[in-house]
TORNU-434848 format. One line per 4 residues: number of its first residue (from 1); their letters; for each residue x, z, y of N, C-alpha, C. Coordinates in steps of 0.1 Angstrom, whole numbers. Layout:
// residues N
NUM = a = X:Z:Y:X:Z:Y:X:Z:Y | ...
This chain:
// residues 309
1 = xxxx = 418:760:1016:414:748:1009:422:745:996 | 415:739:984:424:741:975:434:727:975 | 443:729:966:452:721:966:451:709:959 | 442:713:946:435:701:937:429:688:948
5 = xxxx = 436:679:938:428:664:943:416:659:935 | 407:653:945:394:653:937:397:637:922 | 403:631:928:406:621:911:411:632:904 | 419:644:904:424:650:895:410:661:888
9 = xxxx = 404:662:900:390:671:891:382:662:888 | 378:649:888:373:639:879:378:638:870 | 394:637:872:396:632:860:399:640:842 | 399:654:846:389:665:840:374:662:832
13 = xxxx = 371:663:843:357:663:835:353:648:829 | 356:639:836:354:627:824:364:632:808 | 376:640:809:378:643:791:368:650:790 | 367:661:793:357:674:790:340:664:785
17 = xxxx = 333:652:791:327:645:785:331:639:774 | 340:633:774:345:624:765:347:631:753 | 354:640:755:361:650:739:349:662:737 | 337:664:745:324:670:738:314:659:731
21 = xxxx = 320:645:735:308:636:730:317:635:717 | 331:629:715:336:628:701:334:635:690 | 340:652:695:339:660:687:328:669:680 | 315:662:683:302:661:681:296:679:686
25 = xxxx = 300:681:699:298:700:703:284:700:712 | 279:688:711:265:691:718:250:691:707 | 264:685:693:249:682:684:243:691:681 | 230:697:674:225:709:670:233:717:662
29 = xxxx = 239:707:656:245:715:641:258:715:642 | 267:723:647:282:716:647:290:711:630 | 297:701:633:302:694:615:289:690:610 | 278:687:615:265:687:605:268:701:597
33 = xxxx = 265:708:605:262:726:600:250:728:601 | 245:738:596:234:747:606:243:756:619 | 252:755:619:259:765:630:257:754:644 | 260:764:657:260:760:667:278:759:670
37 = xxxx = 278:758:683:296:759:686:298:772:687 | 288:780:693:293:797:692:294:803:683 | 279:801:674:279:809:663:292:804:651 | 295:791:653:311:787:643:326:796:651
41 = xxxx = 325:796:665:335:804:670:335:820:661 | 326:825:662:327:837:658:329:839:646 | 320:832:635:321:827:621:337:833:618 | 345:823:628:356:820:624:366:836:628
45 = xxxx = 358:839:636:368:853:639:367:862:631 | 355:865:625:351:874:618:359:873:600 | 358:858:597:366:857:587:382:855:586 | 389:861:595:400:861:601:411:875:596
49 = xxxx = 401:887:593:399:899:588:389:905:581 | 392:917:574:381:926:565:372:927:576 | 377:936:587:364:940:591:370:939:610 | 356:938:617:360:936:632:348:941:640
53 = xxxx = 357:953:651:354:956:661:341:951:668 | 329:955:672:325:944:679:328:940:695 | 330:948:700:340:953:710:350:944:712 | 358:944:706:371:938:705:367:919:701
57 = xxxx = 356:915:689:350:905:690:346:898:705 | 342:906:713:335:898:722:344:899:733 | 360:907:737:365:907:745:378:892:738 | 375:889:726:384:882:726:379:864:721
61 = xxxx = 367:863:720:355:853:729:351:852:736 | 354:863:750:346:862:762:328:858:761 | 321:862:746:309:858:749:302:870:757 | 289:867:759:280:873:764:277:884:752
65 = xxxx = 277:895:756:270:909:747:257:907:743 | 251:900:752:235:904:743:237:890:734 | 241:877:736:245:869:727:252:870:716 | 259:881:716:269:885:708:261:892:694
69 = xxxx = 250:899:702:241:910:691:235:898:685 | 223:890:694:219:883:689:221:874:673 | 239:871:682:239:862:667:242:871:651 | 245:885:659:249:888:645:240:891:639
73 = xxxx = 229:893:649:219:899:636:210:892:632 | 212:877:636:207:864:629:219:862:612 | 234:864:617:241:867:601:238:872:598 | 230:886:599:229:897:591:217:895:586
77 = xxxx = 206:892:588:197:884:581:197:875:569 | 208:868:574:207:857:566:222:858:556 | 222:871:556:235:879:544:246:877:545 | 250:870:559:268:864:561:272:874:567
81 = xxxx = 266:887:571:277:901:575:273:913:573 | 279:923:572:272:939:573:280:942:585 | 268:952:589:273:965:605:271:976:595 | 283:984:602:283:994:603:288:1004:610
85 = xxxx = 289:1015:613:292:1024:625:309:1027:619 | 316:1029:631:330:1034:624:333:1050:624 | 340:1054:613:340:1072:604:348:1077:617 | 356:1068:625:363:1075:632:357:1073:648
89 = xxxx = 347:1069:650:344:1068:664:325:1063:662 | 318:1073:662:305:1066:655:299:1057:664 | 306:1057:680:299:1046:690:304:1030:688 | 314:1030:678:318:1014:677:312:1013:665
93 = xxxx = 308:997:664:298:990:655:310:982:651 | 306:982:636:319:974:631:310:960:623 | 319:951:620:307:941:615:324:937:606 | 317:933:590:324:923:581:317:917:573
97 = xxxx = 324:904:571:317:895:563:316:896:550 | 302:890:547:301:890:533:306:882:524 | 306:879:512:309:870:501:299:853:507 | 289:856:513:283:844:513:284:840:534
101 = xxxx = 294:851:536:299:842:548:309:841:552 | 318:845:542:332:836:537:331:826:529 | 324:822:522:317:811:517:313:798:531 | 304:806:540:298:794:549:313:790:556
105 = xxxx = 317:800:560:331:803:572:341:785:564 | 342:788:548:350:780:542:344:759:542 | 338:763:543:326:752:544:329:745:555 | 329:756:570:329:751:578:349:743:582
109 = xxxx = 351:753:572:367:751:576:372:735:570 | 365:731:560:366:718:551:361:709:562 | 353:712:565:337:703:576:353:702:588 | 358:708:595:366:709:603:379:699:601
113 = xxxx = 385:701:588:398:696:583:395:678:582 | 384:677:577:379:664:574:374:658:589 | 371:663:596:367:654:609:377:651:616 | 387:663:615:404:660:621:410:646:619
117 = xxxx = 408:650:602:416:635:595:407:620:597 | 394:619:600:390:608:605:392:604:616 | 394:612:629:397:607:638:408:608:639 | 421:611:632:435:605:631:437:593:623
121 = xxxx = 428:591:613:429:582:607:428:568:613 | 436:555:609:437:542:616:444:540:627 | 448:556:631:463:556:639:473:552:633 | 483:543:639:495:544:636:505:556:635
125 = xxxx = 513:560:627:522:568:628:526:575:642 | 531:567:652:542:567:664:524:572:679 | 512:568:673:507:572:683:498:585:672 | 501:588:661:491:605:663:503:610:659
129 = xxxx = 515:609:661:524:621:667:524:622:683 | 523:613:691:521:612:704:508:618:705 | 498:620:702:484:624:704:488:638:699 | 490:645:687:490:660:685:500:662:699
133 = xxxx = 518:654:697:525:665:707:517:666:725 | 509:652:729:500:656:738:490:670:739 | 482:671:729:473:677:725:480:699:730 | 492:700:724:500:705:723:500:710:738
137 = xxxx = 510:699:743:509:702:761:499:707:767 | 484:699:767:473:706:772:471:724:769 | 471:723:756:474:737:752:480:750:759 | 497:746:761:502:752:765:502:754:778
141 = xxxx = 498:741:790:495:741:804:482:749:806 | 473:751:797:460:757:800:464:769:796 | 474:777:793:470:788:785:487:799:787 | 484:808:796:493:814:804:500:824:789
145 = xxxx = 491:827:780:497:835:767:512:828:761 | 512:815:761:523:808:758:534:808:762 | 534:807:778:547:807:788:559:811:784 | 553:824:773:570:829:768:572:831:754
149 = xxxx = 562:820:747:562:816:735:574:815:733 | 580:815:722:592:805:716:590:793:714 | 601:785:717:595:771:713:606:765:701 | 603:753:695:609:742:684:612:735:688
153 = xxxx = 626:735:693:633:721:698:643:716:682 | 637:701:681:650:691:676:659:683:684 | 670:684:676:678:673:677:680:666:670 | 676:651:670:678:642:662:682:630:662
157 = xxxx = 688:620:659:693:604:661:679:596:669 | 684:585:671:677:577:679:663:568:669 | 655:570:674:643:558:663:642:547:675 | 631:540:672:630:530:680:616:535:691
161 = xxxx = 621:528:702:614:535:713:625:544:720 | 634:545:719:641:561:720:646:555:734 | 655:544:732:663:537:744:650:536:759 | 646:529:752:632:528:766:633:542:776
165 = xxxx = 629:555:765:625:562:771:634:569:784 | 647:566:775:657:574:783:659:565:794 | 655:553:797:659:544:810:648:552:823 | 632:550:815:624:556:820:626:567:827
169 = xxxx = 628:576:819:632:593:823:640:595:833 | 649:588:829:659:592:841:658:583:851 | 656:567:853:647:563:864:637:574:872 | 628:580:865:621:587:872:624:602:879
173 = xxxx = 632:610:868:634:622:870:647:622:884 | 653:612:884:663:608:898:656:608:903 | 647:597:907:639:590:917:634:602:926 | 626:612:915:620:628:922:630:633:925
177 = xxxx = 634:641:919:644:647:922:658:651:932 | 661:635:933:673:632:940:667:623:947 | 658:613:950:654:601:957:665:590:954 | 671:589:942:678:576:942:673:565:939
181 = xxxx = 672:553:941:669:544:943:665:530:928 | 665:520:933:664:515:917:676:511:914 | 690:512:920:699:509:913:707:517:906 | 703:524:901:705:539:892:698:536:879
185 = xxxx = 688:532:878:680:524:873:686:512:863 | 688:505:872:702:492:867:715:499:861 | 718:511:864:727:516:860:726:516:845 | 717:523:843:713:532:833:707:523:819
189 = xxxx = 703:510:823:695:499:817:709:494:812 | 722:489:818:734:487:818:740:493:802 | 738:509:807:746:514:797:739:514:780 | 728:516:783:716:517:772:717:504:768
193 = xxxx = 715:495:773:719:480:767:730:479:758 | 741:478:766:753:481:760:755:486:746 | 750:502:744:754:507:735:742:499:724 | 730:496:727:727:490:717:729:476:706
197 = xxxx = 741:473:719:742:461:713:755:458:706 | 762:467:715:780:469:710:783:479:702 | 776:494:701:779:506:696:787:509:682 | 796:513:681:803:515:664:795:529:659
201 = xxxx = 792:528:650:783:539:646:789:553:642 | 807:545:639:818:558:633:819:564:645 | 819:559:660:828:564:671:814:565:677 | 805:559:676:799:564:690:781:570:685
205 = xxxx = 776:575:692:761:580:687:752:582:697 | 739:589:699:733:594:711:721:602:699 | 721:612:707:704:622:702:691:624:711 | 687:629:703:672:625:714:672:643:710
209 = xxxx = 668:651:724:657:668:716:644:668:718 | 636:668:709:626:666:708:617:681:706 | 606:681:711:596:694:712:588:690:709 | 578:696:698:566:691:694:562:678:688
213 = xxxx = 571:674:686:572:655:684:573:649:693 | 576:653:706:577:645:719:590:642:727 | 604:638:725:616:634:733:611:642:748 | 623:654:751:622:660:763:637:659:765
217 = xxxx = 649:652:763:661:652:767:666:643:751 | 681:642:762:691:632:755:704:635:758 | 715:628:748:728:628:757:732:613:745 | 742:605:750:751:597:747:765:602:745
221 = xxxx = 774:596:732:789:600:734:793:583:731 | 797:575:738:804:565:735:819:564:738 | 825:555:733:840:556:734:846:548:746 | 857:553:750:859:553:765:869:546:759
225 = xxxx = 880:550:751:895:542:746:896:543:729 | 907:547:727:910:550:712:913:563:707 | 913:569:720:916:583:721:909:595:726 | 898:589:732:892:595:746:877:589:742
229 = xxxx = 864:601:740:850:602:736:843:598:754 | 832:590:758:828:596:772:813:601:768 | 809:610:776:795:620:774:789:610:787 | 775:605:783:769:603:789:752:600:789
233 = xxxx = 747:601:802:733:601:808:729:614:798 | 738:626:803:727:638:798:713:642:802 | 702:643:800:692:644:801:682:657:799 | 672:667:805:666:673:798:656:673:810
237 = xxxx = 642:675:803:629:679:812:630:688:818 | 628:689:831:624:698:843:612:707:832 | 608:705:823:601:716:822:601:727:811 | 615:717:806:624:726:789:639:732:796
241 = xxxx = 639:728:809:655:736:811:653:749:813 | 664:755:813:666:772:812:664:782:798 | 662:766:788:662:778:771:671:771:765 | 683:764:767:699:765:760:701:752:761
245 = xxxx = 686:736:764:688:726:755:701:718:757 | 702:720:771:714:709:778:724:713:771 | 725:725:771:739:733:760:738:728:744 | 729:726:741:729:719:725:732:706:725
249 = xxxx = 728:702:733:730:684:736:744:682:736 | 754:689:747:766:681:747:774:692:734 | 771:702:730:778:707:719:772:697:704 | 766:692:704:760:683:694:770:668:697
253 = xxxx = 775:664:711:777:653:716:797:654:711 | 794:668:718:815:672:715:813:675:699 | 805:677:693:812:681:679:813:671:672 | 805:657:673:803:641:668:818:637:672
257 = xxxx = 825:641:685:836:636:694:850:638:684 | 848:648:682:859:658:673:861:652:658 | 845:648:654:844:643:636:851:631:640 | 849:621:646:851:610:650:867:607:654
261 = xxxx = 872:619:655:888:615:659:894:612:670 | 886:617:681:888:618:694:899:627:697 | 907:628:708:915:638:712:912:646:722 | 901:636:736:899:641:745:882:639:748
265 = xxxx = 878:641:755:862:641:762:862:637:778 | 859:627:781:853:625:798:840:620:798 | 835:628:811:822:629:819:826:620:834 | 815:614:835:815:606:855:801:617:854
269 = xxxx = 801:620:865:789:632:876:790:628:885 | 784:638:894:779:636:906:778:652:914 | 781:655:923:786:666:931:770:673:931 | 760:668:933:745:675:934:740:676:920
273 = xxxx = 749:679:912:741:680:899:745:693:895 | 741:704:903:748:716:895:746:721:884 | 732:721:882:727:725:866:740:720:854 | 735:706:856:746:694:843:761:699:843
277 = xxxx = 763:705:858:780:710:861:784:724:852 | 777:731:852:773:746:846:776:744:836 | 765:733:827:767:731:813:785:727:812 | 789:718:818:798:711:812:811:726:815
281 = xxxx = 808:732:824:818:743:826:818:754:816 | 807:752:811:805:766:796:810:759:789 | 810:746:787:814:735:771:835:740:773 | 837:743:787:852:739:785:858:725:795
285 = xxxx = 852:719:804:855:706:804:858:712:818 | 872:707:825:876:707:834:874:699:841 | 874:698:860:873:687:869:887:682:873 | 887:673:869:905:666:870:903:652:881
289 = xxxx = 888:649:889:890:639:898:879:641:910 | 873:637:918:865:639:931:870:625:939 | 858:619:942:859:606:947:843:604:961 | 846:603:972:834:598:976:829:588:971
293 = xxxx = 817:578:976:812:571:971:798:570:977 | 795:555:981:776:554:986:768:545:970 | 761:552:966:754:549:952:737:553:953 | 734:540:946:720:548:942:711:549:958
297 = xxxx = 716:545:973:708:551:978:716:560:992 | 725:566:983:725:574:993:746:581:994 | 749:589:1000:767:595:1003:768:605:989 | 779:599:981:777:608:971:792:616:967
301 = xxxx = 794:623:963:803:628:954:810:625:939 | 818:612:937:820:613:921:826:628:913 | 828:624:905:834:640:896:839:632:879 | 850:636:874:852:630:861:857:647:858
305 = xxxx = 851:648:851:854:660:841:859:656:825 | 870:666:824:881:662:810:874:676:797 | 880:670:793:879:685:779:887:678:766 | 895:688:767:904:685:752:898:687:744
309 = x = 900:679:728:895:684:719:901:689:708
């Protein structure tokens, strides 16, 4: 039996209606074209390169073959391609476009660019960066070619919205993860408050790394004494760890520590955090305390970790 829930395959196909009724893919004409949605898919492959396989066309549209002939030789009629046999294999049929279907192809490309920008348009800033880096995710969750993409992580200072997020995140990502409770929560609201309201901007800072426009981790460095940087609420997405980020966060966090005129670096942890322990052990930061403790929920382990600077 599968494992899908049925709200989750509703909740599918209400987009799949929703974003075929917006993006106008049932009308006759797609963009007000004469093209259909298929015949613009291929349009588009074909003007991609000089000349293309047909073969290779249809294995990398998944269309149907007799569909495939079909439409070309409605283009080829109507002067948007030539066939021809290839010199080096006479059973492959090669098709490239003409002058007047690189012409349509461009048409359609404008007809494309301009429907984009209407329906971005009258968005605020803060939500069609939230809409592409969404858009983005779908992408890459639907589509197994990616998995070992490279990705574009920033690191950047805090905007507004930033603080929220990171209460949120790590409220939640504990909550799963560890089952701690909502006073971890109050923890975290505590320190985020704090620095927003007391923070020196010479001594203390926080980054956000961001992927695609979207905040997937954090770290804080606030000052602990006059001497002494503390690293805290490091943060990164369960689904960005394992490509360096946690390691750029607190090397971004200790190298602010150092400009700033710090001598030393302390961390408070927690014994079930191996991942965050790892990082802090490649940074250099030694364990100089271990404390029990009941927090959050549940029997814990404190940890303060030092690092000279």
């Amino acid at each position: 039996m599968s494992s899908v829930e049925r709200d989750q395959v509703t909740a599918v196909r209400q987009f799949n209606r929703f974003y075929t009724t917006v993006m106008g893919f049932l009308d006759q004409g797609l963009l007000r074209s004469r093209f259909s949605l298929t015949e613009a898919r291929i349009l588009f492959e074909l003007a991609q390169r000089d000349v293309t396989e047909v073969g290779a066309l249809r294995d990398t549209l998944g269309v149907d073959a007799g569909q495939l002939s079909r439409t070309l030789a409605r283009f080829e009629s109507a002067g948007l391609v030539e066939r021809s046999r290839s010199e080096a294999d006479g059973r492959k049929l090669l098709i490239a476009p003409t002058a007047a279907g690189r012409e349509a192809f461009a048409d359609l490309d404008a007809r494309s660019d301009q429907q984009a920008e209407e329906l971005l348009t009258g968005l605020p800033d803060d939500d069609r960066r939230r809409l592409v880096a969404d858009l983005d995710s779908v992408r890459r969750l639907l589509s197994r070619r990616e998995a070992d993409a490279p990705r574009a992580y920033v690191i950047r200072g805090l905007r507004p919205g930033d603080l929220g997020w990171v209460v949120q995140r790590n409220a939640v990502l504990y909550a799963r993860e560890y089952g701690w409770d909502q006073t971890y929560e109050a923890l975290v609201a505590r320190i985020v408050a704090d620095y927003a309201e007391h923070h020196d901007p010479r001594r203390e800072n926080a980054w956000i790394a961001e992927l695609d426009g979207r905040p997937v981790g954090a770290v804080f460095c606030v000052r602990k004494d006059d001497t002494t940087a503390q690293l805290r609420l490091l943060l990164v997405e369960p689904e960005t760890r394992g490509a360096g980020l946690g390691t750029r966060l607190v090397d971004e966090c200790i190298a602010f520590a150092r400009s700033a005129g710090y001598s030393s670096m302390v961390l408070w942890t927690n014994d079930v955090l191996a991942a965050a322990r790892r990082i802090y052990q490649k940074a250099g930061f030694e364990l100089v305390e271990e404390n029990r403790h009941h927090s959050f929920g549940h029997d814990l382990v404190g940890q303060i970790w030092r690092l000279d600077l």
